[in-house]
N, C-alpha and C positions, 0 to 999 in steps of 0.2 A: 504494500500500500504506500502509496503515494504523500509524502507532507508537506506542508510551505518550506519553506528556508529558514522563515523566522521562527517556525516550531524546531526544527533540528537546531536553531543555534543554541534558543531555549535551554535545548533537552540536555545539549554537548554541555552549555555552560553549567548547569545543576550539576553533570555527571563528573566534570571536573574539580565544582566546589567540592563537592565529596570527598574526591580523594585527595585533593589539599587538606584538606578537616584532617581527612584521615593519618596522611603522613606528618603532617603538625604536632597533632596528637601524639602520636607514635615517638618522634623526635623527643617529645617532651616528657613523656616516659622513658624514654632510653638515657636521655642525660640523668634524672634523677635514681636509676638503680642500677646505673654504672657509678653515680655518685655515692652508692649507697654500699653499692658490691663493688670494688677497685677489681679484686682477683677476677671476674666475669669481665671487664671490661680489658683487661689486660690477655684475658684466653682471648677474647675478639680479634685484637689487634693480631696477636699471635696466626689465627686461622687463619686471618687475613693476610697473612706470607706465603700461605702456602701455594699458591703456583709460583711464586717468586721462587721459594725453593726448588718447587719440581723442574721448573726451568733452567737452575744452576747444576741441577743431577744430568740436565739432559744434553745439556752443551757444554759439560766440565770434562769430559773422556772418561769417569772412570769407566772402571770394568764391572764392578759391581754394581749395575744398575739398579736392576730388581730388588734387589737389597735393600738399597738405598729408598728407593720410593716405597717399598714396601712398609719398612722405617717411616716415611715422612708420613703415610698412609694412618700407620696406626696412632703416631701422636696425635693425629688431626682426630680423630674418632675417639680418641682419651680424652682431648680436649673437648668435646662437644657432650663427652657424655656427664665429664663435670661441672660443666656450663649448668646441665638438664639438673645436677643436684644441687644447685646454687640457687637455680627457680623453685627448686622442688620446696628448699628448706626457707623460703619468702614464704612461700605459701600461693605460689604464682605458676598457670597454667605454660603448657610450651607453648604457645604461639601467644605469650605475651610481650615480647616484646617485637613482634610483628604490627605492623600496619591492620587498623580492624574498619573495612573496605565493607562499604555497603552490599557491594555485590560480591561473594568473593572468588565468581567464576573468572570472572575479566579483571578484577582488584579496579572498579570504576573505571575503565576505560572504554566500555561502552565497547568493547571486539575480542575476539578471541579467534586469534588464528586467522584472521584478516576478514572475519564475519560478524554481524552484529548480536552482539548480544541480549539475551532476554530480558535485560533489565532495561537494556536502550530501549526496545522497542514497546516496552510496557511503558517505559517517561512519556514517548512518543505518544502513542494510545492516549495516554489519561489529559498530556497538553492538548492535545487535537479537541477532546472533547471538552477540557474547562473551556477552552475557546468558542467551540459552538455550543455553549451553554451559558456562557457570560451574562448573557444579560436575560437569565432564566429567574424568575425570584422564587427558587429552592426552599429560601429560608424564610418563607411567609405562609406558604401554605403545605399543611400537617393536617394528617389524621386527626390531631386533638383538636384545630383551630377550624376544622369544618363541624359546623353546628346546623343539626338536624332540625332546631326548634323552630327555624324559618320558615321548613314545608306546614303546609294544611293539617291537620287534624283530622278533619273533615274527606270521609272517600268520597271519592267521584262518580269514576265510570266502573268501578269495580267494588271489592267488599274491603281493600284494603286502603288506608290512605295516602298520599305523595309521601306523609312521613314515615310512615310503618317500612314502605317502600324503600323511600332512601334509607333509611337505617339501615334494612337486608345491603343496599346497594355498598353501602359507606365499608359495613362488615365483609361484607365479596372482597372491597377492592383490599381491605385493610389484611385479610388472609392472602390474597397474591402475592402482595408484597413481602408480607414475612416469610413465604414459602417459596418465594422464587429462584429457579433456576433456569436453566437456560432449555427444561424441556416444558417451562409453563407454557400453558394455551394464549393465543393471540386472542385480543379483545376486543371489540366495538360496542364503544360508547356512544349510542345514542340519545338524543332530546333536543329539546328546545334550546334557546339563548338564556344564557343565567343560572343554568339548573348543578352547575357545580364538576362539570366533565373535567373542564380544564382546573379545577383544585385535588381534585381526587388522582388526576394525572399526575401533579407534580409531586403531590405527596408522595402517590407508588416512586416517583423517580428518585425521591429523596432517600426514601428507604432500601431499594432497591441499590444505588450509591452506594452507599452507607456498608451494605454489607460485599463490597470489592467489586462489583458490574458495574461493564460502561454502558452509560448510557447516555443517548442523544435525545431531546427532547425540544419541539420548537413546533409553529404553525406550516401548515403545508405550502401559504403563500410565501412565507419566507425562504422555507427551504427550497421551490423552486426558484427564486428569484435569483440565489446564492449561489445555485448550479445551473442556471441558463446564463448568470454573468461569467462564469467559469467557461464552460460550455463553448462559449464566442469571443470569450476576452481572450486576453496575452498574459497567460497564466501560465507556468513550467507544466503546472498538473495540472490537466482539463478534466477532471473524475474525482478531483483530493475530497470534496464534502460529498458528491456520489459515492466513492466505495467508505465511507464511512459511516453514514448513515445506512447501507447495505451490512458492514456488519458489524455493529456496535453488538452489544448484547442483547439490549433490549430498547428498541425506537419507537416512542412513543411522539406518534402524527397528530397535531390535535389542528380540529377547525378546518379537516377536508371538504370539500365543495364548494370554500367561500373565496380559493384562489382563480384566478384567470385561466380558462382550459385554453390550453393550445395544442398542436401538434406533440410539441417539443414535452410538454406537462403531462401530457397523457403518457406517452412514450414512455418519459422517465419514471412515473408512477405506477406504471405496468410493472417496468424494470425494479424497481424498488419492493414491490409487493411480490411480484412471481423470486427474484432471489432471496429473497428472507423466507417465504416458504420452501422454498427446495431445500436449503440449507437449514431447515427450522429452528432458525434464529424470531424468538417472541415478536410479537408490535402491538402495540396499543393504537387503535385509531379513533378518534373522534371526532362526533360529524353533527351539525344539526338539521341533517339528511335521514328521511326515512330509507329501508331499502329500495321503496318504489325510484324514490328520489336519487338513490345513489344509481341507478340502473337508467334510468333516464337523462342521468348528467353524464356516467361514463361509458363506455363502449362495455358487452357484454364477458369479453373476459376481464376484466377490472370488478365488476361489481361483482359476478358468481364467486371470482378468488375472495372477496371480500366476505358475503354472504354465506361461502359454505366452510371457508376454513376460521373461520372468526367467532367466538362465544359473543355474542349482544347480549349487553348490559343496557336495561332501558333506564332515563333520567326523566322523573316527571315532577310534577306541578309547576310554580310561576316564578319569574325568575325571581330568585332571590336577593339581586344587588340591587332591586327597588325596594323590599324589604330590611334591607342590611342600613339603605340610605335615610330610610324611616326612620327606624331606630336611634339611626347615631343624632337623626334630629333634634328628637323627641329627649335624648337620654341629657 
């Protein structure tokens, strides 16, 4: 997958502070238990001759080489095993006075063996997505901070009420969340304008978060916009927010139907929805589109993939941010 330049510089510069931290640290530890232990510090220097030695065995002519290295061989192996009882008797592990490297496959270098490392590319992943989440408000809306008391009392069309309802609804999304993996079922959120799809959405995103899943979360208009400017600009990567919303973990679309259908929208929408089902990677989508409605706005593989592989979640009564606005009136 494809990133900006200013995400890899990003990710390179974290991976470096790291391991400046690291060997800083490390430094600062070594001067005070070599200040501590002289005889440890003084085998160091020692070990540290020893190719200088082997070198003078090997270009001095004796005749007895083998010997000789054999000799240099086992001091070096005396010396290191003294070293180990010098830590022992600190009360300090063997690789403490090593570098301790956030990742300690690559020691923060973000490669191994001239490939990227799994750490890099997990930096990479999670900058990509704080970036297309940025201006997501994560931390406003919560399973606690959605309140049921706004719906009706009062049933309607049925024996249940919008409250009784949303409560089941609130409890659905709030089990998703805590149970989610990456074999959860894909969901559609329908209803009216107001009825809480898009708080109930961020919430699962937050929780979801929370427990190590990346996840993208943003309206459909935006997301095309971002990948039709891509798409036709002068971008290194023409696909960097297509294949990442393709496979984040879990993409929650909210507010389908209310962008601009074009060619190009439909296209990538198809593309978006048929790859995350093959791949069964999760999506939350929400619409204030009935299915008649989603079948009549998009062409019939778009809706059926929607309609048959998607659990609907219905959202009912009136909207509530005219109720919310009442109150704060009033209060």
């Amino acid at each position: 997958m494809g990133y900006s330049q200013e995400i890899y510089d990003k990710a390179k510069f974290l991976l470096d502070s790291y391991r400046r931290q690291a060997v800083n640290e490390n430094d600062e530890r070594r001067k005070a238990f070599f200040a501590a232990n002289p005889e440890y510090a003084e085998l160091e220097r020692e070990i540290a001759q020893t190719s200088i030695k082997l070198t003078r065995v090997m270009l001095g002519g004796q005749k007895d080489i083998t010997d000789a290295v054999s000799e240099i061989r086992d001091n070096n192996l005396a010396m290191q095993r003294r070293q180990l009882d010098i830590l022992k008797s600190n009360g300090c592990p063997e690789d403490y006075l090593e570098p301790k490297y956030h990742c300690k496959k690559c020691g923060d270098t973000g490669y191994i063996d001239g490939r990227m490392c799994s750490c890099f590319k997990e930096i990479l992943r999670k900058m990509a997505y704080d970036e297309l989440n940025s201006s997501t408000p994560l931390e406003l809306c919560s399973f606690q901070s959605f309140s049921i008391d706004f719906y009706p009392e009062k049933a309607t069309n049925s024996n249940l009420s919008p409250r009784s309802i949303m409560e089941k609804v609130k409890r659905h999304c709030c089990e998703y969340a805590n149970s989610f993996t990456l074999q959860s079922p894909n969901l559609l959120f329908q209803g009216g304008v107001g009825l809480g799809k898009t708080h109930l959405s961020l919430a699962i995103a937050g929780k979801v978060i929370s427990k190590g899943y990346g996840v993208i979360y943003g309206s459909a208009q935006n997301f095309f916009n971002k990948i039709e400017s891509e798409h036709f600009g002068r971008v290194d990567d023409k696909q960097y927010t297509l294949n990442l919303i393709k496979t984040c973990d879990l993409l929650i679309l909210d507010d389908l139907g209310t962008e601009f259908i074009t060619q190009f929208t439909a296209a990538t929408l198809y593309d978006i929805i048929n790859t995350r089902l093959l791949s069964r990677r999760p999506t939350i989508v929400s619409t204030n589109l009935s299915i008649d409605g989603l079948q009549s706005k998009y062409d019939d593989r778009i809706a059926s993939r929607i309609s048959g592989n998607y659990t609907r979640v219905q959202f009912v009564g009136s909207d509530i941010r005219i109720a919310v606005k009442i109150k704060n009136v009033n209060s």
